[in-house]
C-alpha positions as CSV (number, residue, x, y, z in Angstrom):
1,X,34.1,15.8,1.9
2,X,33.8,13.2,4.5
3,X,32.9,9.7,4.1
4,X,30.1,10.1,6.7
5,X,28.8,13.4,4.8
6,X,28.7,11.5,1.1
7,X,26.9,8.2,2.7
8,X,24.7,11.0,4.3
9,X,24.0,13.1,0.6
10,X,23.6,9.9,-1.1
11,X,20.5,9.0,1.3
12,X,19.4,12.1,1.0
13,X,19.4,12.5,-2.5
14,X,17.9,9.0,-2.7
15,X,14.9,9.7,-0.4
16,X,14.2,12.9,-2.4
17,X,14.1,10.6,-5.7
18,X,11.1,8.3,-3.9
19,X,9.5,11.0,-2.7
20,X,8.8,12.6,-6.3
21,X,8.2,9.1,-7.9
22,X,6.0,8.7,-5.8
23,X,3.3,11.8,-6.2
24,X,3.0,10.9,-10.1
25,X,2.4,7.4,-10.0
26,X,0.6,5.2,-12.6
27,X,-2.0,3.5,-12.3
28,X,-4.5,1.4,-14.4
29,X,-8.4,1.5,-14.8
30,X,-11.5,-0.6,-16.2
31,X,-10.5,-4.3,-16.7
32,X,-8.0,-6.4,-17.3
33,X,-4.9,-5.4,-18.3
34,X,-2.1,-5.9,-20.6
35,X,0.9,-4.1,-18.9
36,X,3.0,-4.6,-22.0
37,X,0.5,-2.7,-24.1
38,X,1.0,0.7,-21.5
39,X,3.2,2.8,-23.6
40,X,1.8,6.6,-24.2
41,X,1.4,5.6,-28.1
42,X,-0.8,3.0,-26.8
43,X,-2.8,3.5,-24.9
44,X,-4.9,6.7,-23.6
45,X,-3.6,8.5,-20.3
46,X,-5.5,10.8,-17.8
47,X,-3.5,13.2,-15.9
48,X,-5.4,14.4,-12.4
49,X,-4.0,17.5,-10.9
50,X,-6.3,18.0,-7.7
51,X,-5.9,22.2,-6.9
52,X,-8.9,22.0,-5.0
53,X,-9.2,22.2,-1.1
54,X,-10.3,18.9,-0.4
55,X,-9.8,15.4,-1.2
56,X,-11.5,14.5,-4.7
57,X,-12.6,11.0,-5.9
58,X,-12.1,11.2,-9.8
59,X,-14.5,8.1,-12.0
60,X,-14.7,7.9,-15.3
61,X,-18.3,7.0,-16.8
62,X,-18.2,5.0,-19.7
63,X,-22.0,4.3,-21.0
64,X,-23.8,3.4,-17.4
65,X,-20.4,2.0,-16.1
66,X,-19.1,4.2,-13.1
67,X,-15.5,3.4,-12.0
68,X,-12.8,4.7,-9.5
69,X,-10.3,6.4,-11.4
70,X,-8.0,8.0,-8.4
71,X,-8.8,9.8,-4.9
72,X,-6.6,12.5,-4.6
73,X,-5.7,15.0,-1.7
74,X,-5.1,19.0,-2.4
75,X,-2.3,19.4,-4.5
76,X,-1.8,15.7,-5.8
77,X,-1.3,14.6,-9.3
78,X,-1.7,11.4,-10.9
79,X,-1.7,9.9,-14.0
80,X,-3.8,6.5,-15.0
81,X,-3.1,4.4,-18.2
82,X,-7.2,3.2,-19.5
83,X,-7.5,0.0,-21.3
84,X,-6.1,0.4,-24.6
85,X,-8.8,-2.1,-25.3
86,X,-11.5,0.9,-25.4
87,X,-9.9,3.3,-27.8
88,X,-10.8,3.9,-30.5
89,X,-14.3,4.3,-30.6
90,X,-15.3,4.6,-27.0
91,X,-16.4,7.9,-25.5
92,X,-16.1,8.7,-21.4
93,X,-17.0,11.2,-19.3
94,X,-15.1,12.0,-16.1
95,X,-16.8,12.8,-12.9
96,X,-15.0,15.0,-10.1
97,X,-16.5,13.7,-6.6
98,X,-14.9,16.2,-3.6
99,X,-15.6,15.0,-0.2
100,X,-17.5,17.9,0.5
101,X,-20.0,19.6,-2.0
102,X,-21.5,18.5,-4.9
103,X,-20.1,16.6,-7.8
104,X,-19.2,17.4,-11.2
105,X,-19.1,15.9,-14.6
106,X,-16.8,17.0,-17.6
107,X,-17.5,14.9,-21.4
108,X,-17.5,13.1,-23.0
109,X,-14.6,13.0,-24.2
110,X,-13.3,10.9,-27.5
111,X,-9.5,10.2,-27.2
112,X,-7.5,7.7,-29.5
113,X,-4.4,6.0,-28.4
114,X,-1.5,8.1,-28.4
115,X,-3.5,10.8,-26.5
116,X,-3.6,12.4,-22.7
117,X,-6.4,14.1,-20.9
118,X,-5.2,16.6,-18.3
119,X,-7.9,16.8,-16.0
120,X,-7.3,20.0,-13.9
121,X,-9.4,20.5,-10.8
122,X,-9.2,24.3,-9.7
123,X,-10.3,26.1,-6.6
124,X,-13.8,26.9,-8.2
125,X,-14.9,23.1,-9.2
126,X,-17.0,25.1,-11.9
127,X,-13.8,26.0,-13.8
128,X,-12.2,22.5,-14.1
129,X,-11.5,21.9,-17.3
130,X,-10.0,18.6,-19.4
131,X,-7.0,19.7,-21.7
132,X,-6.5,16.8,-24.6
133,X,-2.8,16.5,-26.2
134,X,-0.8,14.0,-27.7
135,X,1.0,11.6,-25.0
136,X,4.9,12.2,-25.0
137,X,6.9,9.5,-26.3
């Protein structure tokens, strides 16, 4: 192999790395935040996995606070560490806003630290559905 071939693989290889860190991102949600407390034991995650046609806002609902969990496009996943602060003891709801249609609300939900709420939107918004399981280590 060529010198000019391996400096071209490596970059190659390289931009195909970003490109996959980048689609499953996290992100954080609902005040402020200790970043050293953001391990999967403890804290609680939500895993988005948008299947649906259009662009979906995803908020969770805690009591009669609405906030922005993600916006994803068709296809996207993401997951988002809550405040570990909540959990235990607080109950949410998640609420699937596409940009076209109506909305939908799943919950509540009562996770503990340690656990992950795969939140998958389908095709039919009526048959999204919230898988709980414990977070990997």
């Amino acid at each position: 192999m060529t010198p000019m071939r391996i400096v071209l693989t490596g970059a190659a290889l390289a931009l195909l790395h970003a490109c996959t860190q980048q689609a499953t991102r996290t992100r954080s949600a609902s005040g402020d935040i200790d970043v050293a407390a953001f391990t999967a034991a403890r804290t609680v995650l939500v895993r988005v996995q948008n299947n649906y046609p259009t662009k979906v806002q995803v908020v969770t609902i805690i009591g009669d606070k609405t906030s922005e969990l993600t916006s994803l496009v068709t296809d996207g996943v993401q997951t988002v560490a809550l405040d570990p602060r909540l959990f235990p003891g607080t109950s949410f709801s998640l609420e699937i806003r596409p940009e076209t249609g109506p909305a939908k609300r799943l919950g509540p939900f009562h996770l503990s630290k340690g656990e992950t709420a795969d939140l998958i939107i389908t095709p039919n918004l009526d048959s999204a559905r919230v898988n709980i399981r414990p977070s990997a280590p």
